[in-house]
DRENTIBA-924543 format. One line per field, with one value per atom (N, C-alpha, C): residue number from 1; residue in three letters; atom name; z, y, x. Coordinates in nm, 2 decimals, m for minus. Atoms other than C-alpha are relative to their C-alpha. Last residue first. Layout:
BEGIN
resi	(NUM,...)
resn	(ala,...)
name	(CA,...)
up	(Z,...)
north	(Y,...)
east	(X,...)
// end
This chain:
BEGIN
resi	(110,110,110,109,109,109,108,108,108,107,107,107,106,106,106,105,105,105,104,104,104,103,103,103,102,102,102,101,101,101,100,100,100,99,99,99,98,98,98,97,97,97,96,96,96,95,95,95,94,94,94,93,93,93,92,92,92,91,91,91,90,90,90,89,89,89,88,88,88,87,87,87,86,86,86,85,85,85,84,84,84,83,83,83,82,82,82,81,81,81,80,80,80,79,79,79,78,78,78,77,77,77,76,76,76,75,75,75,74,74,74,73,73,73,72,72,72,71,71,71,70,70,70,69,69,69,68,68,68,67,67,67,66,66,66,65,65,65,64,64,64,63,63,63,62,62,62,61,61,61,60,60,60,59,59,59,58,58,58,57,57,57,56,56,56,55,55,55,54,54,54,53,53,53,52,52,52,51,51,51,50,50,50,49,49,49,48,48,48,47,47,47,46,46,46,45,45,45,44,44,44,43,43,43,42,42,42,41,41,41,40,40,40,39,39,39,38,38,38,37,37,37,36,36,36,35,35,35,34,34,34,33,33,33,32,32,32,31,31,31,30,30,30,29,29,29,28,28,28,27,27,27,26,26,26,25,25,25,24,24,24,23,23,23,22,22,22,21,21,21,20,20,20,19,19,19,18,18,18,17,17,17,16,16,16,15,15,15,14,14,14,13,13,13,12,12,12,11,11,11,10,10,10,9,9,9,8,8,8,7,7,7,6,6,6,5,5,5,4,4,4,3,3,3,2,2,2,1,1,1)
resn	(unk,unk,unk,unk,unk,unk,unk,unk,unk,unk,unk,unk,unk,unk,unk,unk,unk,unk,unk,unk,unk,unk,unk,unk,unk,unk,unk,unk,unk,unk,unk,unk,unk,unk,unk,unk,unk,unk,unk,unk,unk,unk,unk,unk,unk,unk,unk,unk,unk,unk,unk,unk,unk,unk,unk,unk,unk,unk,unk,unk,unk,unk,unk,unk,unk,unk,unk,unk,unk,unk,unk,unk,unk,unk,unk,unk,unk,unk,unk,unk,unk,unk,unk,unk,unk,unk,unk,unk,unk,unk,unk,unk,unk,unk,unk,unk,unk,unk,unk,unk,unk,unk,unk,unk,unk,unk,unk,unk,unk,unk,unk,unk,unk,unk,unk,unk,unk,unk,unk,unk,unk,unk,unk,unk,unk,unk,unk,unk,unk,unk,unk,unk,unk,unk,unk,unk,unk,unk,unk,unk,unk,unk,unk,unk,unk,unk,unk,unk,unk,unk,unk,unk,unk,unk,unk,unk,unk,unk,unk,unk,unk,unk,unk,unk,unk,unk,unk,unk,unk,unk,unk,unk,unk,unk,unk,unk,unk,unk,unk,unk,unk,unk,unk,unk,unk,unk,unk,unk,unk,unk,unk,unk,unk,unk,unk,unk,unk,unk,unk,unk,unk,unk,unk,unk,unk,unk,unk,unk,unk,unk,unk,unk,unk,unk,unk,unk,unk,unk,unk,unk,unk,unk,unk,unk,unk,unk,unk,unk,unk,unk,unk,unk,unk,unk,unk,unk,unk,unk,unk,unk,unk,unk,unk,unk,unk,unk,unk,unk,unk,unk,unk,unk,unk,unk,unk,unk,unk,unk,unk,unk,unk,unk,unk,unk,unk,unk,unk,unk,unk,unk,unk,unk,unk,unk,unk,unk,unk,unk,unk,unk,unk,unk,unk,unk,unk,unk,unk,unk,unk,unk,unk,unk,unk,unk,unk,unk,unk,unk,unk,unk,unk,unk,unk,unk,unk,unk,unk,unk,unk,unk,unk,unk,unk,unk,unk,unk,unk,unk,unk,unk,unk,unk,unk,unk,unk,unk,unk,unk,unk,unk)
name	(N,CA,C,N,CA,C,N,CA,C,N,CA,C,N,CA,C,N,CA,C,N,CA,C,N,CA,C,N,CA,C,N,CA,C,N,CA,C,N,CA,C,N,CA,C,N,CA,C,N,CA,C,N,CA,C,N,CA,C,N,CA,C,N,CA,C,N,CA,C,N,CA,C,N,CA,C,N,CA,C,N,CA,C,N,CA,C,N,CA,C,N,CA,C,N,CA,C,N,CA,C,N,CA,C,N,CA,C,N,CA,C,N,CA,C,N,CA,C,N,CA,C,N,CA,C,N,CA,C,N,CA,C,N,CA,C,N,CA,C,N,CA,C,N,CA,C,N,CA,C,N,CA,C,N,CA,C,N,CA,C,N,CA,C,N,CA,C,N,CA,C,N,CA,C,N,CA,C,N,CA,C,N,CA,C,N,CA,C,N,CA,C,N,CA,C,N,CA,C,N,CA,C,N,CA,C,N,CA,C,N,CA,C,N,CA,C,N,CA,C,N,CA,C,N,CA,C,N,CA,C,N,CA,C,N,CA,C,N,CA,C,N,CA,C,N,CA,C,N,CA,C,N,CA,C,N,CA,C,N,CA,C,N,CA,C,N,CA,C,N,CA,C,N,CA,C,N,CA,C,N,CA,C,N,CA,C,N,CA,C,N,CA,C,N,CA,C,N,CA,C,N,CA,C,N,CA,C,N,CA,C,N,CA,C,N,CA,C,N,CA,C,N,CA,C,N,CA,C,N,CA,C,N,CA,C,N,CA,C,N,CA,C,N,CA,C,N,CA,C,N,CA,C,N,CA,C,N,CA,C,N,CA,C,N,CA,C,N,CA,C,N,CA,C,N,CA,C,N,CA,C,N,CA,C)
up	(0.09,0.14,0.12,m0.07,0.24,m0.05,m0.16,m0.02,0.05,0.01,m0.29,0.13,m0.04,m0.26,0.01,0.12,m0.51,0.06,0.10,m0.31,m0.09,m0.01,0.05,m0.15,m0.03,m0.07,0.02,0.15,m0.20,0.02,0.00,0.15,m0.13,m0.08,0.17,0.00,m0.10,m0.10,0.09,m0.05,m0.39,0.15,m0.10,m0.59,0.01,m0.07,m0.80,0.11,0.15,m0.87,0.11,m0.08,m0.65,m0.10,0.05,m0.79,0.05,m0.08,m0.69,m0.09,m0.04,m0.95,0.12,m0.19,m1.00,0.04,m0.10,m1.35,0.11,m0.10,m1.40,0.02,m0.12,m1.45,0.08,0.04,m1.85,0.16,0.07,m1.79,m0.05,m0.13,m1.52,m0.09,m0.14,m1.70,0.02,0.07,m2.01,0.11,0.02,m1.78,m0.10,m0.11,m1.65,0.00,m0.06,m1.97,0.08,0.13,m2.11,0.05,m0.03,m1.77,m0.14,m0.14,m1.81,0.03,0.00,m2.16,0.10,0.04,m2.06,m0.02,m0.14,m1.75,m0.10,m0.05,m2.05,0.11,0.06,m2.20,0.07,0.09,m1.95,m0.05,m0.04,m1.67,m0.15,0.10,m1.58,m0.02,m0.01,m1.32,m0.16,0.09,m1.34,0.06,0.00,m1.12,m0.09,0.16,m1.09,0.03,0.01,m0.74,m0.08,0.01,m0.73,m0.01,m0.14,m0.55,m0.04,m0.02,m0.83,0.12,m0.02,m0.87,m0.01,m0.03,m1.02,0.01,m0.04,m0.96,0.00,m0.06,m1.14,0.00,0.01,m1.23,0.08,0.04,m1.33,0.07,m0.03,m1.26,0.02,0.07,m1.30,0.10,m0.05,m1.14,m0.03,0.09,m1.42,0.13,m0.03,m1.23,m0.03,0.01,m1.34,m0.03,0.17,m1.30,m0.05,0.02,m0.92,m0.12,0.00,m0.91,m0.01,m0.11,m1.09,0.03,m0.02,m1.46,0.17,0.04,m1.60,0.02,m0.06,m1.42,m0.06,0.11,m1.54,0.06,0.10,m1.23,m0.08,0.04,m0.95,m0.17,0.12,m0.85,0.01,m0.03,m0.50,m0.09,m0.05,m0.45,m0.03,0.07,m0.64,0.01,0.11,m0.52,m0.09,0.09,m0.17,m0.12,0.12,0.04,m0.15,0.03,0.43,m0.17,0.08,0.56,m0.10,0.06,0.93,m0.11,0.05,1.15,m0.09,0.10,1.33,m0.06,m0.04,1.71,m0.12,0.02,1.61,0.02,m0.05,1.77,m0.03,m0.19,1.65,0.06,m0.04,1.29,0.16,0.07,1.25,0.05,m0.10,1.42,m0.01,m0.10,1.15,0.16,0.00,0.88,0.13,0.03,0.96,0.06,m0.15,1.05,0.01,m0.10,0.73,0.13,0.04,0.55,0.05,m0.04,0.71,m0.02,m0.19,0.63,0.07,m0.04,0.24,0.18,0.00,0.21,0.03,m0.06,0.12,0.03,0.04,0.05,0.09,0.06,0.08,m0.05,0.01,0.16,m0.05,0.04,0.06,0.06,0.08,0.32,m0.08,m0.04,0.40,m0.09)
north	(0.18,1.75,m0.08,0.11,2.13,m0.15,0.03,2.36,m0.16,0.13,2.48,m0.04,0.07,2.85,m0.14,0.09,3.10,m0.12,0.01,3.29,m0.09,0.13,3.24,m0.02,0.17,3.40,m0.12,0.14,3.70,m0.09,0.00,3.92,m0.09,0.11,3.79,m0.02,m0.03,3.99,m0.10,m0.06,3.89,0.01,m0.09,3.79,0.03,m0.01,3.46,0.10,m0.04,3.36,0.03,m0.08,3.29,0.06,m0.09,2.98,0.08,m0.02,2.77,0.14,m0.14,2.58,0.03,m0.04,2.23,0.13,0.11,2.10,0.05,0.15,2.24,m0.11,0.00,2.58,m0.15,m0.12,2.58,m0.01,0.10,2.29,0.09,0.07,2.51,m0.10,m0.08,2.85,m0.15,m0.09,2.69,0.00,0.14,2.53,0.06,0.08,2.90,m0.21,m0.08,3.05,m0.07,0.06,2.75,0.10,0.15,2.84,m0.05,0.00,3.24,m0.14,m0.06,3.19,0.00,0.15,2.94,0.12,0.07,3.22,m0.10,0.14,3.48,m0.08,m0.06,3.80,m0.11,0.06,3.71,0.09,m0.05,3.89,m0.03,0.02,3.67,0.09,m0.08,3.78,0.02,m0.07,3.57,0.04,m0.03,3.40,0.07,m0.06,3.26,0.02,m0.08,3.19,0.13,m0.06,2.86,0.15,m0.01,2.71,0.06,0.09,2.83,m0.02,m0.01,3.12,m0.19,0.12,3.19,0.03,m0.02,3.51,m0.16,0.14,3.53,0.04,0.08,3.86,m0.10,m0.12,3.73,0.11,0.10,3.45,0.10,0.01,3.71,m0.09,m0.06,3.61,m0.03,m0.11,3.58,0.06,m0.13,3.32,0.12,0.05,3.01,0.10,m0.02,3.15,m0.02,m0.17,3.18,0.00,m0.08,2.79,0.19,m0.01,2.63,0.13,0.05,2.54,0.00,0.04,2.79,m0.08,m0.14,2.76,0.01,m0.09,2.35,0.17,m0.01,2.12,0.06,m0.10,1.98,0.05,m0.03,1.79,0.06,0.12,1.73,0.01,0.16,2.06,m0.12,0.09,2.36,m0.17,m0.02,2.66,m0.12,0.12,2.58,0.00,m0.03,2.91,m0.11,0.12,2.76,0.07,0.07,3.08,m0.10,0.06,3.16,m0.05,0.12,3.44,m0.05,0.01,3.62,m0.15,m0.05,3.63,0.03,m0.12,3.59,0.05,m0.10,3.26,0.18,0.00,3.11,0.12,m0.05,3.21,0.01,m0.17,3.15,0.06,m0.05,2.76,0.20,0.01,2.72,0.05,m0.05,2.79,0.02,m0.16,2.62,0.09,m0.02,2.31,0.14,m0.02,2.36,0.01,m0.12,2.40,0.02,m0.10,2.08,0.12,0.02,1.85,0.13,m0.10,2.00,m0.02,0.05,1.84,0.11,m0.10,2.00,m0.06,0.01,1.78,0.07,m0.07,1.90,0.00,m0.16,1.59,0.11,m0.02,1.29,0.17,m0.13,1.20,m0.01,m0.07,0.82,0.13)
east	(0.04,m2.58,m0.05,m0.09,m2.60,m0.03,0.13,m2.76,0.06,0.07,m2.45,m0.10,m0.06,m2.37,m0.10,m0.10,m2.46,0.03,0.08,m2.79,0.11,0.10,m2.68,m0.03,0.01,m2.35,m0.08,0.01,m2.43,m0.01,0.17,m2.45,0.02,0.06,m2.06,m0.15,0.02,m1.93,m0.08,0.12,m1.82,m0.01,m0.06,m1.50,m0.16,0.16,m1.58,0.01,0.11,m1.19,m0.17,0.08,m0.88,m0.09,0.08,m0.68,m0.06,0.11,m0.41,m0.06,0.01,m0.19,m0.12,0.07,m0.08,0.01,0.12,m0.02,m0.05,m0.06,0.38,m0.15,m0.08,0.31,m0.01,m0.20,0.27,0.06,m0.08,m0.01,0.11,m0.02,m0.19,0.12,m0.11,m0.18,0.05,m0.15,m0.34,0.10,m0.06,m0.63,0.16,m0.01,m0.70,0.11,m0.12,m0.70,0.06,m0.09,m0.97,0.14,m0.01,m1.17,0.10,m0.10,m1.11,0.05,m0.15,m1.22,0.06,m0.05,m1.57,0.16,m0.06,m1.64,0.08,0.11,m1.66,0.08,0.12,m1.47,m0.09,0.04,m1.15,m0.14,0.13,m0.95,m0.08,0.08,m0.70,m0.09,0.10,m0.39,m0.09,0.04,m0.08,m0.12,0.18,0.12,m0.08,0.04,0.48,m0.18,0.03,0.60,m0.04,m0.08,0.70,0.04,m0.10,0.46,0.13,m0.07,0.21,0.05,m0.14,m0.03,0.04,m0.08,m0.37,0.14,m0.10,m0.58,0.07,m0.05,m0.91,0.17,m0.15,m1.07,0.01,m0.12,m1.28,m0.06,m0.10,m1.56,0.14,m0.15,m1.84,0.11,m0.05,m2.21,0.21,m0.02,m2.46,0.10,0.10,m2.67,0.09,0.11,m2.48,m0.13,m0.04,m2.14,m0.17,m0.03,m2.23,0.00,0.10,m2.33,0.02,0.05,m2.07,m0.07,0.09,m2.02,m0.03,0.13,m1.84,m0.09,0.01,m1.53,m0.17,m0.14,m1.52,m0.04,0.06,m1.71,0.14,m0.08,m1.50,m0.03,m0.11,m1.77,0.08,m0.07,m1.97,0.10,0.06,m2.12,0.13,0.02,m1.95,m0.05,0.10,m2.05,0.05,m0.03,m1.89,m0.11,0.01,m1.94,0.04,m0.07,m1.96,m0.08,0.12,m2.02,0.09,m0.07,m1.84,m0.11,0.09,m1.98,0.10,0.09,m1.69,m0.04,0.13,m1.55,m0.10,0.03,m1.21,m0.15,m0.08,m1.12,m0.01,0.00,m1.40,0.04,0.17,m1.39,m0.03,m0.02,m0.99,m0.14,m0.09,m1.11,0.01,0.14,m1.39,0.09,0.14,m1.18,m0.06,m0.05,m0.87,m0.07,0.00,m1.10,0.11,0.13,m1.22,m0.03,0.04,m0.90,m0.13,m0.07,m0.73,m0.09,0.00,m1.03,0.07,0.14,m1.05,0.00,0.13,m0.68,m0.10,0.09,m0.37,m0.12,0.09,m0.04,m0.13,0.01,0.29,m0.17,m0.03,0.46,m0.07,m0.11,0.23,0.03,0.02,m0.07,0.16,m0.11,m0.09,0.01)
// end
């Protein structure tokens, strides 16, 4: 049973893949983190020297801040900071690049 409010990966892929359709663009499945939920620093883009920052975390309440760290591990120790001042449960926007990048950071299908 889902609780109120709750997001699954299912919803956001059929999102995804619908939005893509309906608009007539390619769709790239960009998951650099395979099966884990590694630490910022440990997925594939960070790996190969590609910057985590700036990172964008918000809340449901409407608090947010904007990270721009010396390293992926500061952004990721920032990052966890944020999330236990805003309650535990934040969204994040991190790893800004362009789409030609993507075959080269994203996890190979399972």
């Amino acid at each position: 049973m889902r609780r109120p409010g709750h997001f699954d990966v299912a919803n956001a892929v059929g999102a995804a893949i619908g939005c893509a359709a309906e608009a007539g663009l390619p769709l790239v499945d960009g998951d650099a983190m395979g099966r884990a939920f590694p630490e910022a620093q440990m997925v594939l883009p960070g790996l190969i020297g590609v910057a985590n920052t700036p990172m964008a975390l918000s809340h449901d309440k409407g608090n947010g801040i904007i990270v721009d760290a010396v390293s992926h591990h500061a952004a990721e120790r920032i990052a966890r900071a944020v999330c236990v001042e805003l309650g535990c449960q934040i969204s994040s926007a991190d790893t800004v690049m362009r789409g030609t990048g993507s075959p080269t950071v994203s996890s190979p299908p399972r």
